[in-house]
mmCIF file of the N, C-alpha and C atoms, coordinates in Angstrom:
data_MODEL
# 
_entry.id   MODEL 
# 
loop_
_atom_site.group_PDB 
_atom_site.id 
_atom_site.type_symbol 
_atom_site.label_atom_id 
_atom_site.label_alt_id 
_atom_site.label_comp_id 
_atom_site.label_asym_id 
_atom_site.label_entity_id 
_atom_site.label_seq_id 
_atom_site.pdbx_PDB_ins_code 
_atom_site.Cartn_x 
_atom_site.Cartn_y 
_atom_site.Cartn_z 
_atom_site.occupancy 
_atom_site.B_iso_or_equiv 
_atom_site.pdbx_formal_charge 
_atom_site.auth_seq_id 
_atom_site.auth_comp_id 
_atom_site.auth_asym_id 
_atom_site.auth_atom_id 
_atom_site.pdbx_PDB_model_num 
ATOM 1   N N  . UNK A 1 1  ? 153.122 -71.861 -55.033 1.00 0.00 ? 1  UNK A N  1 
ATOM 2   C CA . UNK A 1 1  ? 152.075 -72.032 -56.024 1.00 0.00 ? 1  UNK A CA 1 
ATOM 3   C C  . UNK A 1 1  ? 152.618 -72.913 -57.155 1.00 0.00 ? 1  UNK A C  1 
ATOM 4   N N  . UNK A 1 2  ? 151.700 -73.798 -57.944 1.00 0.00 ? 2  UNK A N  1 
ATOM 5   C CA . UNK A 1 2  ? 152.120 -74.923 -58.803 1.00 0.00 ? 2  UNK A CA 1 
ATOM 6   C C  . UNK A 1 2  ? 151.601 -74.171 -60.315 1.00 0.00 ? 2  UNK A C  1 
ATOM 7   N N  . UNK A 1 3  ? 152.547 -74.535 -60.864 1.00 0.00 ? 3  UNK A N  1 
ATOM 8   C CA . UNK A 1 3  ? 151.950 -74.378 -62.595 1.00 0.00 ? 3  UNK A CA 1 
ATOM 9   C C  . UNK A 1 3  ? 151.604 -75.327 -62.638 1.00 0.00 ? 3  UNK A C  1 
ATOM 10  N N  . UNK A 1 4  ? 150.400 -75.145 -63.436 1.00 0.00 ? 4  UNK A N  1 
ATOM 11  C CA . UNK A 1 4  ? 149.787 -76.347 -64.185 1.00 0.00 ? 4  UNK A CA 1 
ATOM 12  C C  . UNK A 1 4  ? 150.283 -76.198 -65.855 1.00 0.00 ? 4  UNK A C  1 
ATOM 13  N N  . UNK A 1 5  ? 149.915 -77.436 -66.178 1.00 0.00 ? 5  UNK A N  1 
ATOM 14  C CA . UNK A 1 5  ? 150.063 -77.397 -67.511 1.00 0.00 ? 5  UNK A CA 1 
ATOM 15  C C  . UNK A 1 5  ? 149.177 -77.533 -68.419 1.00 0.00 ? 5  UNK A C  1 
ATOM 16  N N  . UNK A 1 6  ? 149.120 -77.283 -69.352 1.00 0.00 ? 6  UNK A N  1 
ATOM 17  C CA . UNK A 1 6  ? 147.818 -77.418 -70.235 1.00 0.00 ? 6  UNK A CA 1 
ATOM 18  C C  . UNK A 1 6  ? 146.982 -78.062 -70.585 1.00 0.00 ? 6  UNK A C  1 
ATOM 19  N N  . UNK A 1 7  ? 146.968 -79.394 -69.985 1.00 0.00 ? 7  UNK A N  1 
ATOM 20  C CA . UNK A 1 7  ? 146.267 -80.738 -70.222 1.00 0.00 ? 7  UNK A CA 1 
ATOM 21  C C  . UNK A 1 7  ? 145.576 -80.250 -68.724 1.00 0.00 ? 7  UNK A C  1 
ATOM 22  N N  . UNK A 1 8  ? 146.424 -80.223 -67.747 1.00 0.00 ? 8  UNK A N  1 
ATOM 23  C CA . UNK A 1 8  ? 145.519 -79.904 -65.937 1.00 0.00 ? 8  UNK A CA 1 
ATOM 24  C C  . UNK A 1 8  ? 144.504 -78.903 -66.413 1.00 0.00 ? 8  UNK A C  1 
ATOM 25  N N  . UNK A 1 9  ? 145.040 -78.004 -66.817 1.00 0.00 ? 9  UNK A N  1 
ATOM 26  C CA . UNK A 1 9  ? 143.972 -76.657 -67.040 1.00 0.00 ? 9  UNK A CA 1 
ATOM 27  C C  . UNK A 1 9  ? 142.471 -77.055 -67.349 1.00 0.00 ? 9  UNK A C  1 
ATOM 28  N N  . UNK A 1 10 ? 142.903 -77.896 -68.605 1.00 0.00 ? 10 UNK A N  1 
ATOM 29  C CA . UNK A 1 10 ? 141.634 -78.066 -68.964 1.00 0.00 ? 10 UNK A CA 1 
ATOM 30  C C  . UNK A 1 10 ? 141.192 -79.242 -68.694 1.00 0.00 ? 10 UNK A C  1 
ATOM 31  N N  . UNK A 1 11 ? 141.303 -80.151 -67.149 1.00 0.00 ? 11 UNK A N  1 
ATOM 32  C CA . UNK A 1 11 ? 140.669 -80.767 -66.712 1.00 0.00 ? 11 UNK A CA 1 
ATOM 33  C C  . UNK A 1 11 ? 139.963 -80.376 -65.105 1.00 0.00 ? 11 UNK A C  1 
ATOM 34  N N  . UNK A 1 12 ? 140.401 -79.227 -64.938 1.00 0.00 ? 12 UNK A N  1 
ATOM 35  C CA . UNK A 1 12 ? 139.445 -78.224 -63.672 1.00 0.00 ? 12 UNK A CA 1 
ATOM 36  C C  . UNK A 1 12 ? 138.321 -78.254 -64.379 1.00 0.00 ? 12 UNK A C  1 
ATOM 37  N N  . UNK A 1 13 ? 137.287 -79.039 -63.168 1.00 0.00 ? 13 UNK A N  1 
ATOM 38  C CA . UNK A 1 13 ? 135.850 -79.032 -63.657 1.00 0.00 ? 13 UNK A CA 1 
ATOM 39  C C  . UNK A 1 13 ? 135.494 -78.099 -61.975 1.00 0.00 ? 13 UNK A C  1 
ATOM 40  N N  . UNK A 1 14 ? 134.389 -77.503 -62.307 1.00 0.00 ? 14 UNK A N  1 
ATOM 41  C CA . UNK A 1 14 ? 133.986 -76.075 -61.368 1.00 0.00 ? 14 UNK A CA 1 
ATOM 42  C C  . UNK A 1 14 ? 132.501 -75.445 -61.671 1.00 0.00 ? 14 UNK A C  1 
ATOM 43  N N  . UNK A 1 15 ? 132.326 -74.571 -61.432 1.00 0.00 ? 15 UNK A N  1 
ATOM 44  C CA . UNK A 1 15 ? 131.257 -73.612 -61.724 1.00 0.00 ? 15 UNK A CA 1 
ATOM 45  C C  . UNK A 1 15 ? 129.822 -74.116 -61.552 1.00 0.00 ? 15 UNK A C  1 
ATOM 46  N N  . UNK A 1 16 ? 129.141 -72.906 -61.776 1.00 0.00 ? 16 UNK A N  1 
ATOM 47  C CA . UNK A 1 16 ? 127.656 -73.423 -61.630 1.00 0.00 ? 16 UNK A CA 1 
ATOM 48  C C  . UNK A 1 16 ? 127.165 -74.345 -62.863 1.00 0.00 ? 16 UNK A C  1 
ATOM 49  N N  . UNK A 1 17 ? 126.367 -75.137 -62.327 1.00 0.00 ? 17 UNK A N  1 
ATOM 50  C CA . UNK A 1 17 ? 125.684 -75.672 -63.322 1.00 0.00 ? 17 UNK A CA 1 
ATOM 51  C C  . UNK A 1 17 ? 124.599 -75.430 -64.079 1.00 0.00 ? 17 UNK A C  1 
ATOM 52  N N  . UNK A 1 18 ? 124.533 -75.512 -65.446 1.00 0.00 ? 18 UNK A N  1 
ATOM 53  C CA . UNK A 1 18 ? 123.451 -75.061 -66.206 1.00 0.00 ? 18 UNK A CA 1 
ATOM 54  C C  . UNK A 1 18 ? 121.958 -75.099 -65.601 1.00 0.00 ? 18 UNK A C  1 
ATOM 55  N N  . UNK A 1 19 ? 121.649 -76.061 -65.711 1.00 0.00 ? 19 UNK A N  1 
ATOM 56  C CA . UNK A 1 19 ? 120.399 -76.168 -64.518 1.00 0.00 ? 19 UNK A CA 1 
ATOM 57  C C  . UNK A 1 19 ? 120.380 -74.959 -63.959 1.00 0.00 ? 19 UNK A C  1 
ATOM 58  N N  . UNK A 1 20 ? 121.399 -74.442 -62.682 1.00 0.00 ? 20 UNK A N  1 
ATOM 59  C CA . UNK A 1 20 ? 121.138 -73.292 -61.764 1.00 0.00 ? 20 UNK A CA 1 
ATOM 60  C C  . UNK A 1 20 ? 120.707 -72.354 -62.494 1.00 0.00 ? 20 UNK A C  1 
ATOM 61  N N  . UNK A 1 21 ? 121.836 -71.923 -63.764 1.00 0.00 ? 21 UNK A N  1 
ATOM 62  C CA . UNK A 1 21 ? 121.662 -70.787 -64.766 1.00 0.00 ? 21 UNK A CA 1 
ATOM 63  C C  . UNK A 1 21 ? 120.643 -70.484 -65.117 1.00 0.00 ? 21 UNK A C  1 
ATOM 64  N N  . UNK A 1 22 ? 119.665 -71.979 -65.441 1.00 0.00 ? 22 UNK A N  1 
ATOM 65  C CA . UNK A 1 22 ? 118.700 -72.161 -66.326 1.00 0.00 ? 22 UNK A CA 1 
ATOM 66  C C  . UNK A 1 22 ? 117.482 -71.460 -64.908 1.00 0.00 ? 22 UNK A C  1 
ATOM 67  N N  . UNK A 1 23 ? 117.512 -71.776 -63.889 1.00 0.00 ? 23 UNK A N  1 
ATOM 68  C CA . UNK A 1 23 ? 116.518 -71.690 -62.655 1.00 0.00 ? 23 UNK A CA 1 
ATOM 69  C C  . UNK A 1 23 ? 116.297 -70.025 -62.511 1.00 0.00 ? 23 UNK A C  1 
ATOM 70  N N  . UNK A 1 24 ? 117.845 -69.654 -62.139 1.00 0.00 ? 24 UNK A N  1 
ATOM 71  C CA . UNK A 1 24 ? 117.680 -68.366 -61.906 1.00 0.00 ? 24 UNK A CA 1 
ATOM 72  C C  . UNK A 1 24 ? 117.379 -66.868 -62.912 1.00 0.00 ? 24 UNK A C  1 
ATOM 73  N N  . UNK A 1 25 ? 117.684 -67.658 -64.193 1.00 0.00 ? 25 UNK A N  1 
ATOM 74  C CA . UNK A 1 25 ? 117.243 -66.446 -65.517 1.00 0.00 ? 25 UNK A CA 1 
ATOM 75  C C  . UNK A 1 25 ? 115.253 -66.622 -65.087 1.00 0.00 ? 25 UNK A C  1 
ATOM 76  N N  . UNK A 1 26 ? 115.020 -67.774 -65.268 1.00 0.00 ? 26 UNK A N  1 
ATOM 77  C CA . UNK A 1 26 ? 113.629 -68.352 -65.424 1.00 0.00 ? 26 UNK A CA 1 
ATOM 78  C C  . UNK A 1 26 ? 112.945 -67.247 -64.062 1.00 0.00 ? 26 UNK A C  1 
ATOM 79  N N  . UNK A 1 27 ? 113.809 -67.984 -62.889 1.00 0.00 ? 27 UNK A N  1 
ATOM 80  C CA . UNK A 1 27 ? 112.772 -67.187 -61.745 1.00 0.00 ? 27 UNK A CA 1 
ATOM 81  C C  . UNK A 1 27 ? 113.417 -65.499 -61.683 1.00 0.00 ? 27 UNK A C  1 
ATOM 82  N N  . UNK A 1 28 ? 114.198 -64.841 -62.580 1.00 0.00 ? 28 UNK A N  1 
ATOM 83  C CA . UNK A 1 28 ? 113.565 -63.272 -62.612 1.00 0.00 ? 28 UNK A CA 1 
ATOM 84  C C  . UNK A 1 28 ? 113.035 -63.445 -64.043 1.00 0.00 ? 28 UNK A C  1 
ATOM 85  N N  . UNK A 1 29 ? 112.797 -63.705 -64.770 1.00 0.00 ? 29 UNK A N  1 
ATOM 86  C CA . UNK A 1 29 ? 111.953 -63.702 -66.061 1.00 0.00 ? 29 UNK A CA 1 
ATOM 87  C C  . UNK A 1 29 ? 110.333 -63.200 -65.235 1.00 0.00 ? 29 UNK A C  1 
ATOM 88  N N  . UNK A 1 30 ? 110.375 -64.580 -64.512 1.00 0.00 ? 30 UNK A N  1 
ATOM 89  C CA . UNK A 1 30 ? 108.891 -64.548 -64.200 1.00 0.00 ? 30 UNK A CA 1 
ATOM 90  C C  . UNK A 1 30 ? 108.650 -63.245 -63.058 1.00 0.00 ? 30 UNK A C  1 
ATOM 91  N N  . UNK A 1 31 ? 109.686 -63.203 -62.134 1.00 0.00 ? 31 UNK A N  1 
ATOM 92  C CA . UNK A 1 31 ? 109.513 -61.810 -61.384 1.00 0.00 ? 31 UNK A CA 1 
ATOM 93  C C  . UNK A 1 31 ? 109.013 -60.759 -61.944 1.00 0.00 ? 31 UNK A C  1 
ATOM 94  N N  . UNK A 1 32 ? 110.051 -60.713 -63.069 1.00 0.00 ? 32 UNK A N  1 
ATOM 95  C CA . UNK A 1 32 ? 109.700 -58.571 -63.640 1.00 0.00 ? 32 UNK A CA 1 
ATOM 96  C C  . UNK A 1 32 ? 108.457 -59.050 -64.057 1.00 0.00 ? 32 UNK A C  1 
ATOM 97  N N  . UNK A 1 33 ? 107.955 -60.186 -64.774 1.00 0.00 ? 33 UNK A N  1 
ATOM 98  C CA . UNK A 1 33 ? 106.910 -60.832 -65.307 1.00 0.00 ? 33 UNK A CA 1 
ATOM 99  C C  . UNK A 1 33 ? 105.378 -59.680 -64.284 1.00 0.00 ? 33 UNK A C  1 
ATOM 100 N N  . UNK A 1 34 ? 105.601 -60.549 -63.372 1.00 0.00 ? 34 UNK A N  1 
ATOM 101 C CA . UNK A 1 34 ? 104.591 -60.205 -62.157 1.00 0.00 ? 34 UNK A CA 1 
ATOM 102 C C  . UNK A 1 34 ? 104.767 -58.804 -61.978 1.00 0.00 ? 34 UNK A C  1 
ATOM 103 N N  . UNK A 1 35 ? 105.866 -58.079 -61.714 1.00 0.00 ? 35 UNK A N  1 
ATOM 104 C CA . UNK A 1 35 ? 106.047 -56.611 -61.636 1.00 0.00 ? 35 UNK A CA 1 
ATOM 105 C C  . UNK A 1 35 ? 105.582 -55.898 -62.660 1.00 0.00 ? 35 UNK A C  1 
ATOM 106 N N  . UNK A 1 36 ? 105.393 -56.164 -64.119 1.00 0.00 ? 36 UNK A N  1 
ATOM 107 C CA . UNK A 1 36 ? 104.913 -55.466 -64.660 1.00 0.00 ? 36 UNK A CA 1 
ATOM 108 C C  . UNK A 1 36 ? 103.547 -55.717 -65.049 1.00 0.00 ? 36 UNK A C  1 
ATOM 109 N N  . UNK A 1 37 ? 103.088 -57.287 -64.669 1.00 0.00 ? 37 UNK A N  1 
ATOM 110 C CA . UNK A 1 37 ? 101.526 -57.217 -64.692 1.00 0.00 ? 37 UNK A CA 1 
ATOM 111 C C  . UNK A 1 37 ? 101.075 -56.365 -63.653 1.00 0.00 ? 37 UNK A C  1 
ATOM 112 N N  . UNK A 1 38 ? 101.290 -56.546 -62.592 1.00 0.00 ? 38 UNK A N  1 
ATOM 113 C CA . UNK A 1 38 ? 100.604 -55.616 -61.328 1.00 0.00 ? 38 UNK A CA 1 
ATOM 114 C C  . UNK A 1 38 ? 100.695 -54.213 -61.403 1.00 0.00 ? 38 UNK A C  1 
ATOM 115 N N  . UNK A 1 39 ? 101.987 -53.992 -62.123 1.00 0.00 ? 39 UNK A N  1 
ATOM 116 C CA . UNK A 1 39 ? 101.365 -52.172 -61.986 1.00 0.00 ? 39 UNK A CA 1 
ATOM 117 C C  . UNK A 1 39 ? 100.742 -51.570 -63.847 1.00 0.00 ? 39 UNK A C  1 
ATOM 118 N N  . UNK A 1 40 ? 100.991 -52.703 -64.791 1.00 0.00 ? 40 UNK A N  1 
ATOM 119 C CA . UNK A 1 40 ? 99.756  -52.282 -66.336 1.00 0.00 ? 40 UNK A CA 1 
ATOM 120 C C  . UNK A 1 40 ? 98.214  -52.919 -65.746 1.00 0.00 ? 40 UNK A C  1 
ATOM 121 N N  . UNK A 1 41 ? 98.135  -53.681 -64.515 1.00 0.00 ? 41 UNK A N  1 
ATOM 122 C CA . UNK A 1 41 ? 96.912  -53.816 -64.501 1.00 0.00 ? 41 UNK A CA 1 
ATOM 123 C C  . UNK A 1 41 ? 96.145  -54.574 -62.502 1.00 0.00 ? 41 UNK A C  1 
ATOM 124 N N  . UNK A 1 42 ? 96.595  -53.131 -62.055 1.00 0.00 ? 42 UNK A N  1 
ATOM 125 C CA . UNK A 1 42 ? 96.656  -53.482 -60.720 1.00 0.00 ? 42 UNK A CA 1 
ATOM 126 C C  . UNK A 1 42 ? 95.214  -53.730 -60.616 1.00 0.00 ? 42 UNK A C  1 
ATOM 127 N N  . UNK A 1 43 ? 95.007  -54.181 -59.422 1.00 0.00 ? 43 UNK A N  1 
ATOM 128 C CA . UNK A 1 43 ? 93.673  -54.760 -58.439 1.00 0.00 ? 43 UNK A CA 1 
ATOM 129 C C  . UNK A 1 43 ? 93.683  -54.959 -57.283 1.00 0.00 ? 43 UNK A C  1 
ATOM 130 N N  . UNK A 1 44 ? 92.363  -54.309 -56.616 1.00 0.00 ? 44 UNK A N  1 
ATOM 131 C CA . UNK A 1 44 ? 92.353  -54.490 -55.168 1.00 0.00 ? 44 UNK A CA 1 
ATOM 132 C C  . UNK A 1 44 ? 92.077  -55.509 -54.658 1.00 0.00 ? 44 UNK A C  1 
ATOM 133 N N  . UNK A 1 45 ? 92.788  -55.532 -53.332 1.00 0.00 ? 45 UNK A N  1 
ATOM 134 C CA . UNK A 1 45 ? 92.257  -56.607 -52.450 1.00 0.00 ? 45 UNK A CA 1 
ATOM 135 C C  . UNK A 1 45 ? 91.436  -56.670 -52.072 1.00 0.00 ? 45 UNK A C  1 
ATOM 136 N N  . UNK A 1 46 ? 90.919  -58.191 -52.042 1.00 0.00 ? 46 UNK A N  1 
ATOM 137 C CA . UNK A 1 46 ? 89.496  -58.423 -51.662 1.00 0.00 ? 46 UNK A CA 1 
ATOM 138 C C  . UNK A 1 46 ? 89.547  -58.490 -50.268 1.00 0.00 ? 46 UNK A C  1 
ATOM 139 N N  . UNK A 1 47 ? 88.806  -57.748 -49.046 1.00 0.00 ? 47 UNK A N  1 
ATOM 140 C CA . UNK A 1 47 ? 88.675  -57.705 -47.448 1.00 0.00 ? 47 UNK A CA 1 
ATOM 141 C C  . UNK A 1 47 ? 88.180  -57.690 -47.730 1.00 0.00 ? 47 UNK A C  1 
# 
């Protein structure tokens, strides 16, 4: 295994990208969103 040194360290670029972060808070935001409209104000299906 290699030491790096402190200049390497902080040139490891990695991780998710904001964007993703930004996607996946958004799409459960809107989930519980829907979960809690449907059961404060459920409705039947129309057959």
């Amino acid at each position: 295994m290699q030491k790096l040194s402190e200049t390497e360290m902080k040139n490891i670029e990695g991780g998710a990208s904001p964007f993703i972060i930004v996607s996946v808070v958004t799409g459960l935001i809107t989930f519980i969103t829907g979960i809690l409209n449907g059961y404060s104000n459920p409705k039947k299906c129309n057959n």
